[in-house]
PyMOL CGO cylinders between C-alpha atoms (Angstrom):
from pymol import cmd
from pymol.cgo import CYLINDER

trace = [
    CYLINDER, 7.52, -1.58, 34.21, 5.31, -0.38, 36.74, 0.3, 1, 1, 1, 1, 1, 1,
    CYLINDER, 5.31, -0.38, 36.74, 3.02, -2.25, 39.54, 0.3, 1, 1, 1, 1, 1, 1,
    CYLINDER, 3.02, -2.25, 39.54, 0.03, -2.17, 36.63, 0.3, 1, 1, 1, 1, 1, 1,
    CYLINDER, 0.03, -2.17, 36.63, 1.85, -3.43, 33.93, 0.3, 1, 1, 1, 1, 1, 1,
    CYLINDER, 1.85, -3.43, 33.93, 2.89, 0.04, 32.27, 0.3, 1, 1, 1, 1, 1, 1,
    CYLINDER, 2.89, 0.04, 32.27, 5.97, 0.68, 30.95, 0.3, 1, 1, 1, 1, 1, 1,
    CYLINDER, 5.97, 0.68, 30.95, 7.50, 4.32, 32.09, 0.3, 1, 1, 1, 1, 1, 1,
    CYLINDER, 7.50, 4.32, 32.09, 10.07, 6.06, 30.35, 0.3, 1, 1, 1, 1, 1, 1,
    CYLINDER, 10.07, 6.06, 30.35, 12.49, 8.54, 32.26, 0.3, 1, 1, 1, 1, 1, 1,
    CYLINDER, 12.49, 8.54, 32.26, 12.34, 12.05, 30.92, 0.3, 1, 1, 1, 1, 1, 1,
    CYLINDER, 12.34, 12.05, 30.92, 16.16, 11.80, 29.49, 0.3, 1, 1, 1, 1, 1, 1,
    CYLINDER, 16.16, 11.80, 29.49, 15.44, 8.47, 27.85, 0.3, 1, 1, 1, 1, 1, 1,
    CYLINDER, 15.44, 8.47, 27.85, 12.52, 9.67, 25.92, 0.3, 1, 1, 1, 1, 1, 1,
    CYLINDER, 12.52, 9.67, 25.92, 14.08, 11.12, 22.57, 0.3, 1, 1, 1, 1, 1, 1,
    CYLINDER, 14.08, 11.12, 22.57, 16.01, 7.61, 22.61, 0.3, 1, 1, 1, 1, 1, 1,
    CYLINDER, 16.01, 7.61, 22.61, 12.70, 5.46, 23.30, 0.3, 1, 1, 1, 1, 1, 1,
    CYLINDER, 12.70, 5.46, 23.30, 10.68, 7.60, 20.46, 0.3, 1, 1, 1, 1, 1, 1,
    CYLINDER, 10.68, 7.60, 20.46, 14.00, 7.15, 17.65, 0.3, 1, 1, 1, 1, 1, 1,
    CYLINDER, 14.00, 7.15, 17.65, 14.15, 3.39, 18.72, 0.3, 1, 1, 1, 1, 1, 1,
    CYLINDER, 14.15, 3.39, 18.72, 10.25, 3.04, 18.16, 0.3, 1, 1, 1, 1, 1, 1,
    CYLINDER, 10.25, 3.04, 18.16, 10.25, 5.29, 14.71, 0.3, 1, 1, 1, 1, 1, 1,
    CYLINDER, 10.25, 5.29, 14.71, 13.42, 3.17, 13.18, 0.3, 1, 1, 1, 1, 1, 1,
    CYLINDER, 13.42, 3.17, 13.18, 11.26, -0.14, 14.11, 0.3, 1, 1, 1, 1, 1, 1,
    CYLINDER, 11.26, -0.14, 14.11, 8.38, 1.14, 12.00, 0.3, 1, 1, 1, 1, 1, 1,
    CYLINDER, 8.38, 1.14, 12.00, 10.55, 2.51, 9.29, 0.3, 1, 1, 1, 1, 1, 1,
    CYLINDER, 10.55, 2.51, 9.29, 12.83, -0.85, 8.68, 0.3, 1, 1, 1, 1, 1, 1,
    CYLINDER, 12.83, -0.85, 8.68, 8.42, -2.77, 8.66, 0.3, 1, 1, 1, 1, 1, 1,
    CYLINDER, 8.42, -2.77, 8.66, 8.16, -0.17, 5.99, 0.3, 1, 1, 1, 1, 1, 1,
    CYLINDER, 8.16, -0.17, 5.99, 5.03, 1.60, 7.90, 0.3, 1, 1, 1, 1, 1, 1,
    CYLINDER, 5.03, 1.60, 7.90, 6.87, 4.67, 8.41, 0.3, 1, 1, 1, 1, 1, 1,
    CYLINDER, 6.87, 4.67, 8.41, 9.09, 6.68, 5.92, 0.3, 1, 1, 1, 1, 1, 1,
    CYLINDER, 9.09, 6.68, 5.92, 12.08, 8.77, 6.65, 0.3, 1, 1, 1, 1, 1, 1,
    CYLINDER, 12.08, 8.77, 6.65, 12.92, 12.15, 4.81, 0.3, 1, 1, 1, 1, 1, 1,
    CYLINDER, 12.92, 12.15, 4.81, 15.78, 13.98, 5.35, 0.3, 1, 1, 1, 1, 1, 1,
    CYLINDER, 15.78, 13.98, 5.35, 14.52, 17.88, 6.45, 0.3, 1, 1, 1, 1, 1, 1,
    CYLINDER, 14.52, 17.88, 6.45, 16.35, 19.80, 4.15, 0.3, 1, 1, 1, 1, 1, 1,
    CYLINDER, 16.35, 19.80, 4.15, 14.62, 17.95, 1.26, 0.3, 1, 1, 1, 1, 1, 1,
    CYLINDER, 14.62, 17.95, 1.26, 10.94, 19.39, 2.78, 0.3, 1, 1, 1, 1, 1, 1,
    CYLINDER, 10.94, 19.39, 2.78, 12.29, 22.37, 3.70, 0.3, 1, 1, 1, 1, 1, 1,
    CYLINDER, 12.29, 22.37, 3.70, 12.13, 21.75, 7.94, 0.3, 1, 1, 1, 1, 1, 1,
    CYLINDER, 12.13, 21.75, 7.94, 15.43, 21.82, 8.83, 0.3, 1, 1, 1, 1, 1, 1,
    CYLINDER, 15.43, 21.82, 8.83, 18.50, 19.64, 9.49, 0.3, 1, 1, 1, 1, 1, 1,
    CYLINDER, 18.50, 19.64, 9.49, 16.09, 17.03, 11.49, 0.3, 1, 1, 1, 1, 1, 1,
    CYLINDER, 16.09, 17.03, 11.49, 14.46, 13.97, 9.68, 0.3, 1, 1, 1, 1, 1, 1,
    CYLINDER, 14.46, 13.97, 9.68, 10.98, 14.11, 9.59, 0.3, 1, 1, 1, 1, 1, 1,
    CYLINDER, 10.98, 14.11, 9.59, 8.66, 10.95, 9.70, 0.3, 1, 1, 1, 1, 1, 1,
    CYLINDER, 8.66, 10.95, 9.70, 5.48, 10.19, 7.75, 0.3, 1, 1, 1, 1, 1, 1,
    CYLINDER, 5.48, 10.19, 7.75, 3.23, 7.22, 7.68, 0.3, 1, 1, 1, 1, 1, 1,
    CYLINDER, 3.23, 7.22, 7.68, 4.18, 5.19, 4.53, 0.3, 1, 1, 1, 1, 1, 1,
    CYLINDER, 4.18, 5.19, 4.53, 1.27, 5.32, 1.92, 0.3, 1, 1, 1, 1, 1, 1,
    CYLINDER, 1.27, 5.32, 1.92, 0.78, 2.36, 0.21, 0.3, 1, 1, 1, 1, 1, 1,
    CYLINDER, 0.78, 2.36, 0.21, -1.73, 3.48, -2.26, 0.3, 1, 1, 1, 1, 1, 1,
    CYLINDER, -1.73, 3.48, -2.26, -0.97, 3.26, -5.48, 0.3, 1, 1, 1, 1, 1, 1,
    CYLINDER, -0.97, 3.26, -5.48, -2.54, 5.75, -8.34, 0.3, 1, 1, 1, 1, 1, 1,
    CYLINDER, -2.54, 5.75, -8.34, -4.99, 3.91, -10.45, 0.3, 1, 1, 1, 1, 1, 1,
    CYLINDER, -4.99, 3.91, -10.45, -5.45, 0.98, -7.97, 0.3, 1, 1, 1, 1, 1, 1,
    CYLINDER, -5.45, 0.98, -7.97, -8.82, 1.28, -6.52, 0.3, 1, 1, 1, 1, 1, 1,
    CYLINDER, -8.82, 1.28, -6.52, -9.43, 0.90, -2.88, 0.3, 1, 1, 1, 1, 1, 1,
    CYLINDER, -9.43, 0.90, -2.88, -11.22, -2.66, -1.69, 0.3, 1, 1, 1, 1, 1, 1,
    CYLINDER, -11.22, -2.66, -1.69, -14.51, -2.10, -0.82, 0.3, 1, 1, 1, 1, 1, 1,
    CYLINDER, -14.51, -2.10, -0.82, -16.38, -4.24, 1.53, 0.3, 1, 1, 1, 1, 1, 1,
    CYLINDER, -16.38, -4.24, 1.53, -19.36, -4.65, 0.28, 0.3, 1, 1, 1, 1, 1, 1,
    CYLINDER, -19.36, -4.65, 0.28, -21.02, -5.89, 3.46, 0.3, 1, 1, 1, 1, 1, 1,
    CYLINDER, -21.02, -5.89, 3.46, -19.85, -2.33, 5.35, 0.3, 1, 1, 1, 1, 1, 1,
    CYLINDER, -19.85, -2.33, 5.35, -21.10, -0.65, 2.92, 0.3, 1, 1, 1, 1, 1, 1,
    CYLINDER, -21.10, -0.65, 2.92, -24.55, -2.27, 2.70, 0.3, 1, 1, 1, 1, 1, 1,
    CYLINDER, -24.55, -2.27, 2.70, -24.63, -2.01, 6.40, 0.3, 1, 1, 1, 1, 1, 1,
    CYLINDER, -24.63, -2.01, 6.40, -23.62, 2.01, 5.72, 0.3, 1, 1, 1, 1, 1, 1,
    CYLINDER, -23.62, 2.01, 5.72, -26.42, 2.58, 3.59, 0.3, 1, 1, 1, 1, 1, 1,
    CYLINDER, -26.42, 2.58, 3.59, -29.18, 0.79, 5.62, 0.3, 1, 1, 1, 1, 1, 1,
    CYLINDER, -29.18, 0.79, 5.62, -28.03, 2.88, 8.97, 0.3, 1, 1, 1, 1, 1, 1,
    CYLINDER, -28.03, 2.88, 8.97, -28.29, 6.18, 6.80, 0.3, 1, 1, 1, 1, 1, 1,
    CYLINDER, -28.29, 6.18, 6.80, -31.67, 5.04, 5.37, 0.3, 1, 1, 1, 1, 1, 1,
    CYLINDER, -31.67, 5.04, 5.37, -32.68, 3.73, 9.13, 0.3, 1, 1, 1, 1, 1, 1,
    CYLINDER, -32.68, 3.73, 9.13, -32.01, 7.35, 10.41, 0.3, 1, 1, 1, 1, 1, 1,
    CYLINDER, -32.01, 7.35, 10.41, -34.39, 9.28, 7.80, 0.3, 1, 1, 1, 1, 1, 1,
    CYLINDER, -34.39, 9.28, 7.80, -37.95, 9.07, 8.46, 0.3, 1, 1, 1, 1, 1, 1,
    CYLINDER, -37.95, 9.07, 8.46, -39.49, 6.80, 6.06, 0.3, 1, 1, 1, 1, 1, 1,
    CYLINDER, -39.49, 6.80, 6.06, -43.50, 6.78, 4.94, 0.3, 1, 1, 1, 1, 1, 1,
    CYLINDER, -43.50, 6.78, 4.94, -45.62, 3.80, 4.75, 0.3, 1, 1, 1, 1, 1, 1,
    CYLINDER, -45.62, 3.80, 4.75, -44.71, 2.87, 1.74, 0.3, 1, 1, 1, 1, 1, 1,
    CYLINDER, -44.71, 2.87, 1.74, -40.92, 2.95, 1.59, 0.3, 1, 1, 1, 1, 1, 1,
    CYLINDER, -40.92, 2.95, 1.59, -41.60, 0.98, 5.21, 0.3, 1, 1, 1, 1, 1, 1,
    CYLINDER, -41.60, 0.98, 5.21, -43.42, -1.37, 3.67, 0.3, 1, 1, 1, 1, 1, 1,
    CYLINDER, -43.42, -1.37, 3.67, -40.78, -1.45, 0.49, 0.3, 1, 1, 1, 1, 1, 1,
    CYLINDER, -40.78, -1.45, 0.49, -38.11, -2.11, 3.23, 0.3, 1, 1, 1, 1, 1, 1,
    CYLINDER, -38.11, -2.11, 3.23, -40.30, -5.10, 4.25, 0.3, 1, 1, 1, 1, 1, 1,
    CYLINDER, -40.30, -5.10, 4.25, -40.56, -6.64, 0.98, 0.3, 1, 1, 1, 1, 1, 1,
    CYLINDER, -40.56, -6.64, 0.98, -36.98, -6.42, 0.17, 0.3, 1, 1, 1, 1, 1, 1,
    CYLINDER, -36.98, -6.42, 0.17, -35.98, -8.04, 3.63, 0.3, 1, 1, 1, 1, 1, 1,
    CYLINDER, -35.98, -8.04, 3.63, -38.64, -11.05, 3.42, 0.3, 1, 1, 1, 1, 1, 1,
    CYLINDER, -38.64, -11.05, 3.42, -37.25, -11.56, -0.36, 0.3, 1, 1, 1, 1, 1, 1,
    CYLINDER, -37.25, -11.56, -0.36, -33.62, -12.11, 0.73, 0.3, 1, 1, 1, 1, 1, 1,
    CYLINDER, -33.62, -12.11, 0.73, -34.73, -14.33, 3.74, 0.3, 1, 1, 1, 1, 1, 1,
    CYLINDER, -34.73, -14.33, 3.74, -36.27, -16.18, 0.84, 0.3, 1, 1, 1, 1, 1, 1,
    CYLINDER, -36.27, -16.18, 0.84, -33.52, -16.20, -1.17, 0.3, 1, 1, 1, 1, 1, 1,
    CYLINDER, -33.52, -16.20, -1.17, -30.95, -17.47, 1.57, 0.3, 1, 1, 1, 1, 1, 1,
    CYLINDER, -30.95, -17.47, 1.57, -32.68, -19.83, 2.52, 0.3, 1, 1, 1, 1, 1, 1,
    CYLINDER, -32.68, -19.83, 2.52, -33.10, -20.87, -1.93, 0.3, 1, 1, 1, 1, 1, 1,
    CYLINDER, -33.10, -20.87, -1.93, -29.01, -20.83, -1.55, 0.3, 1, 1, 1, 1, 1, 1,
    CYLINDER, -29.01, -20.83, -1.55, -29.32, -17.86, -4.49, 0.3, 1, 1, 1, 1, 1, 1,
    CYLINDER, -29.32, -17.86, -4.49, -28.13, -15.11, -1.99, 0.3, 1, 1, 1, 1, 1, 1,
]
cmd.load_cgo(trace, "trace")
């Protein structure tokens, strides 16, 4: 480790460094290992991030991004009067409804 706190690797230690890292994320499972010759690349094993998606499961959405998504998108369009005003309305109404405990 160097004077700020950095670790440096010597050029002739850096294959080891990167397998040592690589097998640490393979055996927390966020990493897979393939051999080459199954891909087609070779002798070499080839990493790739470990997708943990499974078909049929929808992602979790969070709802409060995605409100926050929609208003920034709406936000950057130029809005009349009346969707303005609209915008207004809607924001006084859940104010209301907060403080109600119904939102």
């Amino acid at each position: 480790m160097n004077r700020d706190g950095e670790w440096e690797i010597r050029r002739r230690a850096v294959d080891e460094a990167i397998e040592t890292v690589l097998a640490d994320l393979v055996a927390a499972g966020l990493v897979r290992a393939l051999p080459g010759e199954a891909i087609g690349k070779g002798s070499s094993t080839v990493y790739v991030a470990a997708n943990r998606y499974v078909r049929g499961e929808p992602f979790a959405v969070d709802r409060a991004r995605k409100a926050a998504k929609d208003e920034k998108e709406e936000e950057e369009e130029d809005l009349c009067d009346f969707e303005l005003e609209r915008k207004r309305n809607i924001e006084r109404n859940q104010a209301l409804l907060r403080e109600l405990g119904l939102l």
